[in-house]
C-alpha positions as CSV (number, residue, x, y, z in Angstrom):
1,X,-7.4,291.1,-50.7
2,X,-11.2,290.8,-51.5
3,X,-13.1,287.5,-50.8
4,X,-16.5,286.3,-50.7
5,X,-19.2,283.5,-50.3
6,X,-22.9,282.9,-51.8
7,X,-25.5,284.0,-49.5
8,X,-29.4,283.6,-50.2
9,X,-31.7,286.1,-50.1
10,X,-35.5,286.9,-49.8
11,X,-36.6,290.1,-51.6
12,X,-38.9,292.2,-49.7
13,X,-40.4,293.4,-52.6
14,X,-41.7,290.3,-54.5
15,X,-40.9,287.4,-51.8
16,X,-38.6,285.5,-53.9
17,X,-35.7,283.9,-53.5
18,X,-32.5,284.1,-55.1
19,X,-28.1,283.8,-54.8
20,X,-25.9,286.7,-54.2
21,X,-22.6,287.3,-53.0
22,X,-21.4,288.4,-50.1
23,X,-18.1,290.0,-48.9
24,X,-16.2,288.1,-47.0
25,X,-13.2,291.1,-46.5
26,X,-11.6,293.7,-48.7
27,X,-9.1,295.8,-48.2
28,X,-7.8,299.2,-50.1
29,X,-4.1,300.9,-49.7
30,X,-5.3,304.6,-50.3
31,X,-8.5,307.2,-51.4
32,X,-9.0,309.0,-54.7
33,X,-9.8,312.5,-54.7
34,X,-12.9,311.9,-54.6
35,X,-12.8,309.5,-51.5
36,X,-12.9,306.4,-53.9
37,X,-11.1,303.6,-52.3
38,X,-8.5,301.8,-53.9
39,X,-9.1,298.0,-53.4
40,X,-6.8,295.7,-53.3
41,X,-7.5,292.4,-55.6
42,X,-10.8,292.1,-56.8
43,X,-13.1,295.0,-56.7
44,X,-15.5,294.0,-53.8
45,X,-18.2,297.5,-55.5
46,X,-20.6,295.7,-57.1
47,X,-21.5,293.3,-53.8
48,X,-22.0,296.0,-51.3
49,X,-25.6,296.2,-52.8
50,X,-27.8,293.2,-54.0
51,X,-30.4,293.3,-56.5
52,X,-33.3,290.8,-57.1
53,X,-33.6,289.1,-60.7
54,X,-37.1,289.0,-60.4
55,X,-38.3,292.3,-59.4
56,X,-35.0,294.6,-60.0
57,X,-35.6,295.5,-56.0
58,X,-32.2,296.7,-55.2
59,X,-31.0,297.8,-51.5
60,X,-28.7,297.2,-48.9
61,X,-27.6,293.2,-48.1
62,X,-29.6,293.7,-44.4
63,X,-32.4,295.0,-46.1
64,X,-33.2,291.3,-47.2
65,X,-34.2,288.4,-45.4
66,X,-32.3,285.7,-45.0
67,X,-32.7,282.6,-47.5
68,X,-32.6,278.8,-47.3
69,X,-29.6,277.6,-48.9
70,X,-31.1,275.8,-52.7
71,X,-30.2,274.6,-56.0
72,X,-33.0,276.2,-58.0
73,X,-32.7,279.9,-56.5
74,X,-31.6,282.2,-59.6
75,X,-28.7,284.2,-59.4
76,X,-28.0,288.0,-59.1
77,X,-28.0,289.1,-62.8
78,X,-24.6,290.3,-63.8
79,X,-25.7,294.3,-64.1
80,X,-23.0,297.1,-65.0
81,X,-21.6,298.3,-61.2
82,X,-23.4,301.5,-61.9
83,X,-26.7,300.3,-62.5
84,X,-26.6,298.2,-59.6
85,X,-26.4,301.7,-57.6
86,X,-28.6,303.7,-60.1
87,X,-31.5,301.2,-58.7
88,X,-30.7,301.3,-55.5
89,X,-31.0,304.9,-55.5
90,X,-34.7,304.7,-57.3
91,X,-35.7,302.4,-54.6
92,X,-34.7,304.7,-52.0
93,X,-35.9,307.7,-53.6
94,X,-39.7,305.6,-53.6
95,X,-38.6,305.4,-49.8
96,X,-37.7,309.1,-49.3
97,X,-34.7,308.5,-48.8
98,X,-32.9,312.4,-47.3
99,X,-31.1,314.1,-50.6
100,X,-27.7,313.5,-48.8
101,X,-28.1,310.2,-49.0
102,X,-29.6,309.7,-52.5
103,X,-25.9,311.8,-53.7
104,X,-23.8,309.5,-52.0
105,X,-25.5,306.5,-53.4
106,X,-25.1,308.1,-57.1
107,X,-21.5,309.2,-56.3
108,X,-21.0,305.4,-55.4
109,X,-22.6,304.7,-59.0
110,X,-20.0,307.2,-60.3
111,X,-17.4,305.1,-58.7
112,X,-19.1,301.5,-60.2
113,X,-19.0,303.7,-63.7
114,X,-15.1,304.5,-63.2
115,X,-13.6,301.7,-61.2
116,X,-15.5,299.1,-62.2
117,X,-16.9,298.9,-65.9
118,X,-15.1,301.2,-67.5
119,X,-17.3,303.9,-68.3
120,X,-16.4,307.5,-68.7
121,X,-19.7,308.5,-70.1
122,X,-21.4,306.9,-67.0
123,X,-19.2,308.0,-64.3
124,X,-19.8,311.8,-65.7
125,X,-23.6,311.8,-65.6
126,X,-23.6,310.2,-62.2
127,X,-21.0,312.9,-60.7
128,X,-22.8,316.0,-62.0
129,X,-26.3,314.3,-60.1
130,X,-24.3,313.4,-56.8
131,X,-23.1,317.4,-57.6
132,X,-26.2,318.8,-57.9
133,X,-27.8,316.7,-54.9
134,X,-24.9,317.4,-52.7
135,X,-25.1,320.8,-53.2
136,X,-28.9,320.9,-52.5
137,X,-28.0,319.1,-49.2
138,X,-25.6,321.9,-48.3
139,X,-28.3,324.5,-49.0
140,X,-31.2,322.5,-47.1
141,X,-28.6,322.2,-44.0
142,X,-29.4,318.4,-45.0
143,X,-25.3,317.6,-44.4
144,X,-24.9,315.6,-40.8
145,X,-22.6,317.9,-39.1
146,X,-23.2,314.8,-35.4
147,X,-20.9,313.4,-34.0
148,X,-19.0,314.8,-36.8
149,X,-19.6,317.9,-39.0
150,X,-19.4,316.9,-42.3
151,X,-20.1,320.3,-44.0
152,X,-16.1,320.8,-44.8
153,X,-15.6,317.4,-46.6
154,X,-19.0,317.7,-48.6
155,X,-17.9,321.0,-49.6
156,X,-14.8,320.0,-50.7
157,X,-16.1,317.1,-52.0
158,X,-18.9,319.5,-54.3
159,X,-15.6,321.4,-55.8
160,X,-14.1,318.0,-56.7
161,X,-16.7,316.6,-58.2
162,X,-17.2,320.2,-60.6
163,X,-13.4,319.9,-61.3
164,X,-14.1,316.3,-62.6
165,X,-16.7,317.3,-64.9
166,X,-15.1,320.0,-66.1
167,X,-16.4,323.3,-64.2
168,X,-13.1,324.2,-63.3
169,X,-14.3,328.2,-62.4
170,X,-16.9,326.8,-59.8
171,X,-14.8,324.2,-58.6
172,X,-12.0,326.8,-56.9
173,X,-15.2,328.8,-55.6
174,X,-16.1,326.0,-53.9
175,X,-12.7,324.9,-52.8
176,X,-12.3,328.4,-51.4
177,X,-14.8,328.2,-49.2
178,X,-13.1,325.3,-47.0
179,X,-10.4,327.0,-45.4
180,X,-12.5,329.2,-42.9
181,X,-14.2,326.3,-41.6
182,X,-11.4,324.1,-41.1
183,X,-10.0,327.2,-38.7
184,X,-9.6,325.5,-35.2
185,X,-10.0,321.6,-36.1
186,X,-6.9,319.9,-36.3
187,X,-8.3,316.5,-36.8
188,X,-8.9,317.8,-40.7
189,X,-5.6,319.4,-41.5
190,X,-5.6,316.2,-43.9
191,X,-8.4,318.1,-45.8
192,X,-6.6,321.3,-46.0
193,X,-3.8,319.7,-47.6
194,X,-6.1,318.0,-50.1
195,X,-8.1,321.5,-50.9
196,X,-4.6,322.9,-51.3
197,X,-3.3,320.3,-54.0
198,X,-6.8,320.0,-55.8
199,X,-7.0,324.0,-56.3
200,X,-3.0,324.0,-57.4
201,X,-4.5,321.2,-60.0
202,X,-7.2,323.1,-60.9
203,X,-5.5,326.4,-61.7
204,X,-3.2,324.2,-64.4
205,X,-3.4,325.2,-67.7
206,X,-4.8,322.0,-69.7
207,X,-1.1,321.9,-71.2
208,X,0.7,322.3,-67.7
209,X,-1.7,319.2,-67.2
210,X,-0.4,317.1,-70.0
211,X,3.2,317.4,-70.0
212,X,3.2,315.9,-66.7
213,X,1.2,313.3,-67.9
């Protein structure tokens, strides 16, 4: 169950103050495919970032300075979940922010897009750019592979992402490159199950798809 609180905020950018809200705790009972929890309750998306209503500055909460409690502070402006991330992601591209990073903060705006408001257009044009930038990560050997190597779960992750917008061809070349590295690490026999049942998806006729509804 998802709760929250009003916190008040400084921005950083523009020195003014305004009234967010914070999560309190949130909880989710499984992933998507694409790693999206599934909250329980409310969805507790939208808060993980704050955004001025001044400025637009949008960042992290701990990238803010902390408030004193008012009545005349304005509050956060009630943006679409996938905006809130889109400007997130301009403000740490200004910052530059590594390309891994900048493609999970879209992929989260993908998320806002499908979760959150609804969107289908939105979540597609925000999963083909956390695409292309994860892939550009993968090629600049800009995927942290300490403590953990995340080069298996990205590249999944890559081939999920093309099956969701429709590249179905590229998607099994990517999801066929998993298996050799998972050769030896036990801890991600979780993911070879999950490349095996994506690629079964994926090599489904459009028709095989829809009479299982």
């Amino acid at each position: 169950m998802t709760t929250w609180y009003d916190v008040f905020l400084v921005c950083p950018k523009c020195e003014k103050a305004f009234k967010g809200t914070s999560i309190g705790s949130c909880g989710y009972a499984g992933k998507d495919s694409d790693f999206y929890p599934q909250y329980w309750g409310a969805n507790p998306l939208p808060h993980f970032v704050k955004v001025c209503p001044s400025c637009n500055y949008a960042d992290l909460p701990n990238k803010f300075k902390q408030g004193t409690p008012g009545q005349d502070a304005p509050r956060e402006k009630n943006l679409p979940c996938w905006r809130r991330y889109e400007l997130v992601a301009e403000t740490h591209r200004q910052q530059g922010a590594s390309t891994f990073s900048l493609a999970q903060t879209l992929h989260r705006a993908a998320w806002g897009a499908r979760a959150v408001d609804g969107d289908k257009a939105k979540e597609q044009e925000f999963l083909q750019q956390a695409c292309e930038l994860f892939e550009q990560a993968l090629r600049e050997d800009g995927v942290p592979t300490e403590p953990d190597d995340l080069r298996p779960i990205i590249t999944y992750l890559v081939g999920e992402l093309y099956r969701r917008t429709g590249d179905r061809e590229t998607a099994l070349k990517r999801f066929a490159k998993v298996p050799p590295m998972l050769k030896g690490v036990e801890k991600l026999d979780w993911l070879q199950k999950l490349v095996e049942s994506q690629t079964a998806l994926t090599q489904e006729s459009p028709s095989e798809k829809s009479t299982k509804g």
